[in-house]
N, C-alpha and C positions, 0 to 999 in steps of 0.2 A: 244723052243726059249727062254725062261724065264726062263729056269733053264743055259743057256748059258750067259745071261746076268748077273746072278748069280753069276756064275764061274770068269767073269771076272769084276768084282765091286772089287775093293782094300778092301776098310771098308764098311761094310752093315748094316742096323737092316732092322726089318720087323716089320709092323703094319697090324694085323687085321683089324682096321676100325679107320677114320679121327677122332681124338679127336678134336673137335673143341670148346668145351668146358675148355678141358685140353691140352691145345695146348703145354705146357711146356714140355709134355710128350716125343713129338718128337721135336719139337724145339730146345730142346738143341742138338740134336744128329745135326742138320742143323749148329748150330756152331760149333758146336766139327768136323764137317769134314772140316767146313771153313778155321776152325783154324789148320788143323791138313794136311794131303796128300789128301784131298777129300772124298768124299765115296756114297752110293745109300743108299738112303729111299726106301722100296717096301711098297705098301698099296694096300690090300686085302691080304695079303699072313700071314698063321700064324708063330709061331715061329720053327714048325716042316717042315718048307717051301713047307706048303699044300695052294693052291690058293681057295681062299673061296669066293675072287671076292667085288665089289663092287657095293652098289645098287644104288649108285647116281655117278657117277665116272665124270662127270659134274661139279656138284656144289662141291665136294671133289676139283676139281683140282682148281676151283676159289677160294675157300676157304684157300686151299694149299698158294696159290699165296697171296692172300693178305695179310694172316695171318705174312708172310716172308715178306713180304714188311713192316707192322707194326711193329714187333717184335725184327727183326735181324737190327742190327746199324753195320755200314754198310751196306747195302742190298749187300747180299752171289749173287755170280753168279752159276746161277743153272737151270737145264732144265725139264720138268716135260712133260711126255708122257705117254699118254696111251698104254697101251699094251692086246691084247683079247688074251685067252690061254683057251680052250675047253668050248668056248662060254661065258666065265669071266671076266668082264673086270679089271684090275689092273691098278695103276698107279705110276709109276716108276721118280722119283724124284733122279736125279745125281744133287752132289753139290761141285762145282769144290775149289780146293783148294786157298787158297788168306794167305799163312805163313807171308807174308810182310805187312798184313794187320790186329789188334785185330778186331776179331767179337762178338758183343754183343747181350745178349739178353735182351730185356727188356717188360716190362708191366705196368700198372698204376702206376706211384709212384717210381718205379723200374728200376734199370739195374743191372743185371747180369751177372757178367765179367767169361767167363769160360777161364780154361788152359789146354790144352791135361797135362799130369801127376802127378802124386799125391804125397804124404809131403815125402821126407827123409825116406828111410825103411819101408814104408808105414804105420806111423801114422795119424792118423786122427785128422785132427783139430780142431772139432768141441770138441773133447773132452782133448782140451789142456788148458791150461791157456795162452790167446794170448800174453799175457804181458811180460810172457816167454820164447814165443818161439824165440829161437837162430836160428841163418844162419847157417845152414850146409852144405856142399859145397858137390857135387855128386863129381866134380874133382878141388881141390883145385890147380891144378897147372893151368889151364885154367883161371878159376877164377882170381888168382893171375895175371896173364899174363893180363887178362881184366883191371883190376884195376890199374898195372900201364901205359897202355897205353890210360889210360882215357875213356875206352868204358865202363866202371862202377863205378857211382857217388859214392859208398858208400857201405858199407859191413854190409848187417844184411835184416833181412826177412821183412821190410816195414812196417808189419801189425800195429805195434804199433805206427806208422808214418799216417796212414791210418785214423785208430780211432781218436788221436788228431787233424786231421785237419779237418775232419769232425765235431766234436765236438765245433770248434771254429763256424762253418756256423752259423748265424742269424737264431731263428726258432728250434734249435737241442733241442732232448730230447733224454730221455736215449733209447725208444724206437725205435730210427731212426740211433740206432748205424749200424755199419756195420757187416753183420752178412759173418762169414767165414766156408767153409765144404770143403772136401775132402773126397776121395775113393784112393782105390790102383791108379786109372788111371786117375783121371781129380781134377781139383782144382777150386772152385767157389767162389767169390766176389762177396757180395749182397749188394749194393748204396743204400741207399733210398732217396727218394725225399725230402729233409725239407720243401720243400716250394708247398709239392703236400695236395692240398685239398681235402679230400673224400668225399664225397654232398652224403646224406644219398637217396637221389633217386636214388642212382645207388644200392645201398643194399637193393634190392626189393624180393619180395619172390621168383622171377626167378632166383635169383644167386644159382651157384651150391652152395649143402652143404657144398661141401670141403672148399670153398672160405670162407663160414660163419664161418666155425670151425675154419680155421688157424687165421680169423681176431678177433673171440675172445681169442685164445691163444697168440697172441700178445698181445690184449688191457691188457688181466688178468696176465701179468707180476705182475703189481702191482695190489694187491687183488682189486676186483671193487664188487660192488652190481648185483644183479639181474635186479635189475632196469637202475644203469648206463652202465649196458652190451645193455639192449635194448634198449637203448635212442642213444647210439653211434653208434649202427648199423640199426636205425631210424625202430624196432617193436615195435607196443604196446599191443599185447598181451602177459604175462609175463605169462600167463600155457602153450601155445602153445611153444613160444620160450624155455623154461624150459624143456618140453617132448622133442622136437625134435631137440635140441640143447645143450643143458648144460647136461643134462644125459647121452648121448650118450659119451662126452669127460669124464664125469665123470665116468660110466662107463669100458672107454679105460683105462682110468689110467693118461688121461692127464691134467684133471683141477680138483682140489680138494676143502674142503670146507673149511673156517677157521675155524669153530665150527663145527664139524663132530656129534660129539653128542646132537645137538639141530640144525637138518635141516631145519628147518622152522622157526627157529630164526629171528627176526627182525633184527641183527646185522650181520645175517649171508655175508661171500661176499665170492668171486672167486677167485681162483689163480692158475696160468698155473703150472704147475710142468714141 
């Protein structure tokens, strides 16, 4: 039965088990079919399409539900069923398509504009200079054709359009720029909120690590102290945050020190690379 429904899903992925923590993980895939011909989420099944099943297949499908209700703007139309397959149960998430309609995702502070296809010849944008990137046209006679009959305001890639009007908002700082990525196959826009406030009770020792690392690799943009890294993300233990936080990115490669050769420097501070 479940290898049938398989067969006929247009676009699929599969998840071993509800990230509910990391909800992004799948979530974009719920926009990416929104936005795209549709497609199935399978959970319990792994990426070898062996069904390994679910142990709470219940509170996954509430979860499922709400998490798309909070997250995706517009809320995606889509149906989530259980399905049992040699006593396993899975739960099988179709997400109907809505092309007339942008679907977003978003999170604290956040929205995240996804596009089904990726930059011109497939460069990556994150590692362009956005200031420079040109409009290249996949069919310039279409194009053309748009533009004089008025269904295209203007010729060129927006992005730098994006950035300055943003920057004018009340509240902007260099850290609330618009951050832009792409792959071979999808394009993302990341908004952030100027006027979102992070109350340091929400950065409680229950937040995933992940969440901790990336918000002090944003904050250490500009080099910051040891102590204004755990003041902003409201710790006050400065060896505990230090071992199981600032080393570990230090160790990745991702935050470095400005005085390397005097670590324990009183001047010493942080900076994302």
């Amino acid at each position: 039965m479940i290898s049938k429904v398989i067969a006929e899903a247009t676009e699929c992925d599969f998840k071993v088990a509800l990230e509910k923590r990391k909800p992004k993980s799948w979530l974009k895939s719920v926009s990416a079919f929104a936005n795209g011909i549709g497609g199935t989420l399978f959970f319990g099944i792994d990426d070898n399409k062996t069904i390994v099943g679910l142990d709470d297949a219940q509170g996954d499908a509430e979860a499922i539900s709400r998490l798309i209700k909070e997250r995706i703007t517009p809320v995606s139309s889509f149906v989530l069923t259980p399905e049992l397959e040699n006593d396993k149960t899975i739960l099988v998430l179709s997400v109907s398509s809505g092309r007339n309609t942008p679907y977003y995702y978003k999170a604290d502070g956040i929205v995240e504009i996804y596009s089904p296809g990726g930059m011109y010849k497939g460069q990556e944008i994150q590692k362009r200079n956005i200031l420079e990137v040109g409009s290249i046209r996949r069919n310039p006679i279409i194009a053309d054709l748009f533009h004089r009959m008025k269904f295209m305001e203007r010729r060129g890639s927006g992005l730098k359009k994006i950035i300055d009007e943003t920057a004018k908002l009340p509240g902007y700082t260099e850290k609330l720029k618009p951050e832009f990525r792409s792959t071979l196959s999808e394009f993302h826009v990341i908004m952030k909120n100027v006027n979102y406030i992070e109350t340091k009770s929400s950065l409680t020792k229950d937040t995933p690590q992940e969440n901790i690392f990336d918000k002090i690799l944003e904050f250490c943009v500009i080099p910051k102290s040891r102590k204004e890294i755990c003041e902003h993300l409201g710790y006050k233990n400065l060896t505990y945050f230090s071992r199981h936080f600032l080393k570990p990115l230090i160790d990745q490669g991702k935050l470095k020190l400005t005085i390397p050769d005097k670590p324990n420097s009183k001047m010493q501070k942080y900076v994302s690379i």
